[in-house]
N, C-alpha and C positions, 0 to 999 in steps of 0.2 A: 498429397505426398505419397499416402499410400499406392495410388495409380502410378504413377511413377515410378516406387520403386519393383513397380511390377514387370517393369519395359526393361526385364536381365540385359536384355540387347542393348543400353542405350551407352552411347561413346563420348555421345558430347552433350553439358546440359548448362542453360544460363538461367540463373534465379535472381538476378540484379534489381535489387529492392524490394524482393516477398518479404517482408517487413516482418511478417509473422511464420517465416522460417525461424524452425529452433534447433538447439542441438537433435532433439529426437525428430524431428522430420527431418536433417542430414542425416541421420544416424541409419533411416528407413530407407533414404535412397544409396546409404553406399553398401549395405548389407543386401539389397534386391539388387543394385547393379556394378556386380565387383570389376566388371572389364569398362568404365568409366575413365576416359583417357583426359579430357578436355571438360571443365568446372570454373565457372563461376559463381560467386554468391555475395558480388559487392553490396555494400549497403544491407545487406541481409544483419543487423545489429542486434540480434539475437542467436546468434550462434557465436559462439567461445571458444576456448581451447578446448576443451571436452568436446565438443562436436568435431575440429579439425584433427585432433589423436586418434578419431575412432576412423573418419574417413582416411587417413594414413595407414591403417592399420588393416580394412577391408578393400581399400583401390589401390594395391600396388601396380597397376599400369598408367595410373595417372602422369601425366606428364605436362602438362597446364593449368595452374592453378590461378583465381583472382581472389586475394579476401580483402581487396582494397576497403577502408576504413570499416574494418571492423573492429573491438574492443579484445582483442587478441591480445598475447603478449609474446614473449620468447620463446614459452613452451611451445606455440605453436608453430613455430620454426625447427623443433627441434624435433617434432612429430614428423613434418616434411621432409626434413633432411633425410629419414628411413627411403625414400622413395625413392629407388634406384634409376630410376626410367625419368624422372621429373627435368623440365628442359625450360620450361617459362614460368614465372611466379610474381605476381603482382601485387604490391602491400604499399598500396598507395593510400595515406594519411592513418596509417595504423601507429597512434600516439602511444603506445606502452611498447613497442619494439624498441630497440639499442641496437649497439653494434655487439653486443654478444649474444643478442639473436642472429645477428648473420654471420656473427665468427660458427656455433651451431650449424645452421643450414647448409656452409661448405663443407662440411664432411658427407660424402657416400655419394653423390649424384653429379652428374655435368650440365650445368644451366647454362643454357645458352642466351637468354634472357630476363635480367632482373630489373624489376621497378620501383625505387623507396622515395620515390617524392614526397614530396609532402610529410615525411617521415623525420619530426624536428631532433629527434633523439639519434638520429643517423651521423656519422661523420666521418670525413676522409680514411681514415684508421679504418672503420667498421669496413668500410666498400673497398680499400687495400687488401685487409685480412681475407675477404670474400676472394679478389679477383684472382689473390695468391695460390689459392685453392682451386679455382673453376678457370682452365686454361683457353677453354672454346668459347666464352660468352660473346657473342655478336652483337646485344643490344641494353644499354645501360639507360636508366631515364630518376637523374637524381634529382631534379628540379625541384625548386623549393623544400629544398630539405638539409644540404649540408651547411654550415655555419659558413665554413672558407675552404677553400680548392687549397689542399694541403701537399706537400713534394710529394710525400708516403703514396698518395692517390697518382699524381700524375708520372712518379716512376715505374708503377705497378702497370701503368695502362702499356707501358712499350711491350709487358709483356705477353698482351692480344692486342698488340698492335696489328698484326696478320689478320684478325676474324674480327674485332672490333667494327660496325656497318652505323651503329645507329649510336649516337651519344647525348643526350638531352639535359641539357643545364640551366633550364629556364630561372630568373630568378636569383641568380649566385651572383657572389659578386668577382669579376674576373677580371685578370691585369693581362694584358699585352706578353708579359711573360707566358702566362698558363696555357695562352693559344699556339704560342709558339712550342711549348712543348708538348703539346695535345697534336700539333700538324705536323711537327717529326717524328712523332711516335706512332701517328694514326694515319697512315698514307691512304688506307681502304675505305674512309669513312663517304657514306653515303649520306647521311640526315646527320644535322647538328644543329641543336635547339638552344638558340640564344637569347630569346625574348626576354625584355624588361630584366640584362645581366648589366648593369654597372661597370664601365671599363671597355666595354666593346668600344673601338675607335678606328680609324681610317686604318691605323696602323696595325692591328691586330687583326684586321679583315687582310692586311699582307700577306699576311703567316698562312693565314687559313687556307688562304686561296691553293696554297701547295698542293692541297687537300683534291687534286685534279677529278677523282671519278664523284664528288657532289651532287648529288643531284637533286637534294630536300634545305632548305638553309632558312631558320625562322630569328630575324633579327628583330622582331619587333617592341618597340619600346626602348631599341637603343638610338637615342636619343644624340649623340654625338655623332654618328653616319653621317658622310655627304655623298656631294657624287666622286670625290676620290675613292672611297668604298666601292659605290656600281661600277667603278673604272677599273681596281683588282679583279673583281668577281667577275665582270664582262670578259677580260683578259684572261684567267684562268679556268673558269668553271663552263668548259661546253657543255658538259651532261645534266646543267641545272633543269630540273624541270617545275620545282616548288619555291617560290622564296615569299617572304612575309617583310613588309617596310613598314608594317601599321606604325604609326604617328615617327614615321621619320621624315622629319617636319622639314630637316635641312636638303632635301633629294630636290631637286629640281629636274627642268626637261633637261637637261646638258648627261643628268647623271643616267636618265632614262633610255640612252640616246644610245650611251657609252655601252649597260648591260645589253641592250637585243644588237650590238655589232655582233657579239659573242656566245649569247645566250639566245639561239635562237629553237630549242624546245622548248622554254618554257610554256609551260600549260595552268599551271596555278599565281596568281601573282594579287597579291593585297601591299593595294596602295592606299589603305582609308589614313583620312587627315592630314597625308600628304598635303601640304595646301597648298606648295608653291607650282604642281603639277599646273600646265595647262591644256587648252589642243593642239598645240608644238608639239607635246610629250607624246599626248594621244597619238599622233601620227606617226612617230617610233613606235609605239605600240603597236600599230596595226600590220607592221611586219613579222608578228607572231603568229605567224597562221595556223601550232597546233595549240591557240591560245583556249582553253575552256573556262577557265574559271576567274572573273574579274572581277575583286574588291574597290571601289572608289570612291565610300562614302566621306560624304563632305569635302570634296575636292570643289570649293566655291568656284574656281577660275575656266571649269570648262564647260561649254557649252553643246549645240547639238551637231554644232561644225565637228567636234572632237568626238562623238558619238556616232558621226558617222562615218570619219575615219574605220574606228573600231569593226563598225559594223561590216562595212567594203571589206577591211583585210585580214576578220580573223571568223570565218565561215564555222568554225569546229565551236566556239562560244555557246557554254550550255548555260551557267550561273552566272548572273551581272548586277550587282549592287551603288545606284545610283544613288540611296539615301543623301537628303539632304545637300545634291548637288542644284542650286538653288537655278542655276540658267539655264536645267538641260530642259528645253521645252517641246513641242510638237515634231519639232523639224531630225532631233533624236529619233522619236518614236518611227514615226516615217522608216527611218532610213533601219531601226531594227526591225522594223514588219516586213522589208524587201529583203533584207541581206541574211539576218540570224535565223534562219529556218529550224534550226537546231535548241535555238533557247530553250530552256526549260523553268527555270527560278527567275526571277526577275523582283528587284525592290526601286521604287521610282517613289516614295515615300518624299513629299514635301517640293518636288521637283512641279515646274512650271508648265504645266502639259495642259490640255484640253481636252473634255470629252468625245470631242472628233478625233483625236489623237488615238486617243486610248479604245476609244470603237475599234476605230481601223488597227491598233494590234493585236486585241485580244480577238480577233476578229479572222485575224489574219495565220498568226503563230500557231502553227496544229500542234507542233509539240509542249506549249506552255503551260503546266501545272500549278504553278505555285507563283502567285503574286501578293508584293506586300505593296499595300495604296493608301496609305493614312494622308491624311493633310493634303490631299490636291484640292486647291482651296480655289483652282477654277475649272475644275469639273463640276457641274451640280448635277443635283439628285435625278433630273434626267438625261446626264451623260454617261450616269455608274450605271441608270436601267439600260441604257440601250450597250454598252460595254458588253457589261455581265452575262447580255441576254447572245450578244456576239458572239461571245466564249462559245457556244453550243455547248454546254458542259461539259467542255473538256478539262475546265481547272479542277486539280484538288485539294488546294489549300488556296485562300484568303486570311486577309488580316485588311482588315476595314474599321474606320472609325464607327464605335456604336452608335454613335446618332443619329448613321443612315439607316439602323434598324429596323425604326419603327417607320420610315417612310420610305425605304423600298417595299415593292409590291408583293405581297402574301405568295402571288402565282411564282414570283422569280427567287422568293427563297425557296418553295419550296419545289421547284426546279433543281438548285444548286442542294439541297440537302438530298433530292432522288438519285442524283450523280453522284454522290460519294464525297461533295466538296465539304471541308471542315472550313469551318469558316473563323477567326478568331476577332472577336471586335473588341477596340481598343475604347477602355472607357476616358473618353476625351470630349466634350464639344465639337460640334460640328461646325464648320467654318467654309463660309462659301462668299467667294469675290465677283463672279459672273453675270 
């Protein structure tokens, strides 16, 4: 700490989990670097209110703050609220804050950004009284924190309805009403975080959809979605470019079909658990051609037909998660060793492939870093050596079953450890059918 607070110059600094930061090692860096604009110190569970009064008190140019779960209390809100300059502040699972820690924090500063998730003690009242006070906030993230989406809150929000961008309610429980007044009130919203919210319904994705300039939308875990839901969003939201359907079980290819008529940026899309997806869906899919980012674990029903769909029509595809899709076999691989030039991550975990398969991509793929292969239970030990050895070292991360451990070759780990590859092996029995 002491080096550190030696660096007067330093602007931005992240300590996220020095475990043994205390109040006098914050105290050393904000007394050696008073123009400190930009500070994190989540998880840092040794610094208190006395550490954050003194760092209020020496960084008045601070303007980003994180003490997400630290044992803080309101005093240290009320330290912050001095900081005239301060604009983002994050107090995520900070259990001794209330809401007259954040009645405090509105006075003297204009935040443009507040985060109290996870914050049980928080409630509609506390984040009304705040928003009444801080007119420009652009980005709210209450999730798992308020008890009930209270009027007080959702009349408050009309009033940065204007600057209002990001609003995250992961977690809450929300009625068809609350959306409907969050989507007349919030015409500007860009990202809205609904996962695992109780109440999300075909219906309330109506409202939302108002919500024209979207382009972040995480529904996951709502469980009531069909494809009447992809068929509002498809219809309303052309600037989607992120959406999350993790385990919306009830989406089939019809609903798949309906979002890319209309949705055709999307570039992030998790469909894991989806199950009734097939390669009908996949084939809508592959009209996504600035698609990068494809979740699909445990989608039982599609095969390498549907993978190679994918691969033909969406060329920009950097991350692809096949876990546990149990038929995608060789004829998959194939077709992303010719088409996904671009891959980078890739998870084929438990999938049905062969070690001439997996040769010929790690073989093939120059951009592919990061593979996860547990359970390819017809590859054996000399399909992973000649694979591996395929790579030329260009992977950096593995995650392999430890059982190949001790029977891959001394020479090709310690190949993959000269290359920089971290390797993580998964302590499980080795399993082989070939």
């Amino acid at each position: 700490m002491a080096a550190l607070a030696a660096a007067a110059g330093l602007r931005e600094l992240v300590m996220d989990k020095c475990l043994g930061v205390t109040d006098v090692g914050l105290a050393k860096v904000a007394v050696g670097c008073p123009g400190l604009r930009r500070l994190s110190v989540k998880w840092c569970r040794e610094i208190s209110d006395i550490g954050i009064e003194l760092l209020a008190k020496k960084c008045p140019d601070l303007r980003s703050i994180d003490i997400s779960y630290l044992k803080v209390s309101n005093e240290s809100l009320r330290s912050l609220s001095t900081l005239k300059k301060l604009e983002d502040i994050a107090i995520v699972g900070c259990l001794f804050i209330d809401d007259d820690g954040l009645q405090m924090l509105s006075a003297g500063n204009s935040l443009q950004s507040i985060d109290v998730s996870r914050c049980h003690h928080v409630t509609s009242q506390g984040l009304a009284l705040l928003i009444d006070s801080q007119r420009f906030i652009q980005k709210i993230n209450a999730g798992h924190s308020l008890h009930e989406i209270e009027t007080c809150f959702l009349s408050k929000l009309s009033t940065i309805g204007e600057t209002l961008t990001v609003l995250r309610l992961d977690g809450l429980e929300i009625f068809v009403s609350n959306l409907q007044a969050i989507a007349d009130s919030c015409k500007n919203l860009v990202e809205i975080g609904l996962s695992k919210c109780n109440g999300v319904t075909d219906d309330a994705l109506q409202h939302l959809t108002s919500c024209s300039e979207l382009q972040i939308l995480k529904l996951g875990l709502c469980s009531s979605i069909s494809d009447k839901g992809l068929v509002y969003i498809g219809s309303n939201c052309a600037k989607l470019v992120e959406l999350d359907l993790y385990r919306c079980s009830a989406i089939t290819d019809e609903g798949l079909a309906a979002l890319v008529r209309g949705c055709k940026k999307i570039r992030m899309l998790n469909l894991r658990y989806c199950t009734q997806i097939t390669d009908a869906g996949l084939k809508h899919l592959s009209t996504l051609e600035e698609l990068t980012n494809l979740e699909m674990r445990c989608l039982v029903r599609i095969t390498g037909i549907g993978i190679t769909s994918i691969a033909v029509g969406c060329p920009s595809l950097i991350e692809l998660d096949l876990k546990r899709c149990y038929s995608v076999d060789d004829a998959g691989l194939w077709a992303l060793s010719r088409y996904s030039q671009n891959l980078r991550q890739l998870t084929i975990s438990y999938c049905q492939v062969t070690g001439l398969g997996l040769c010929h991509l790690l073989g093939t793929l120059r951009c592919l870093q990061d593979v996860k292969m547990v359970h390819l239970s017809w590859v054996s030990i000399e399909g992973f050596e000649m694979a591996l050895r395929a790579s030329c070292g260009r992977l950096k991360k593995l995650k392999l079953l430890g059982g190949l451990r001790s029977v891959l070759s001394p020479e090709l780990l310690q190949m993959l450890q000269a290359c920089g590859c971290r390797v993580r092996w998964l302590d499980k029995p080795l399993v082989y059918k070939g």
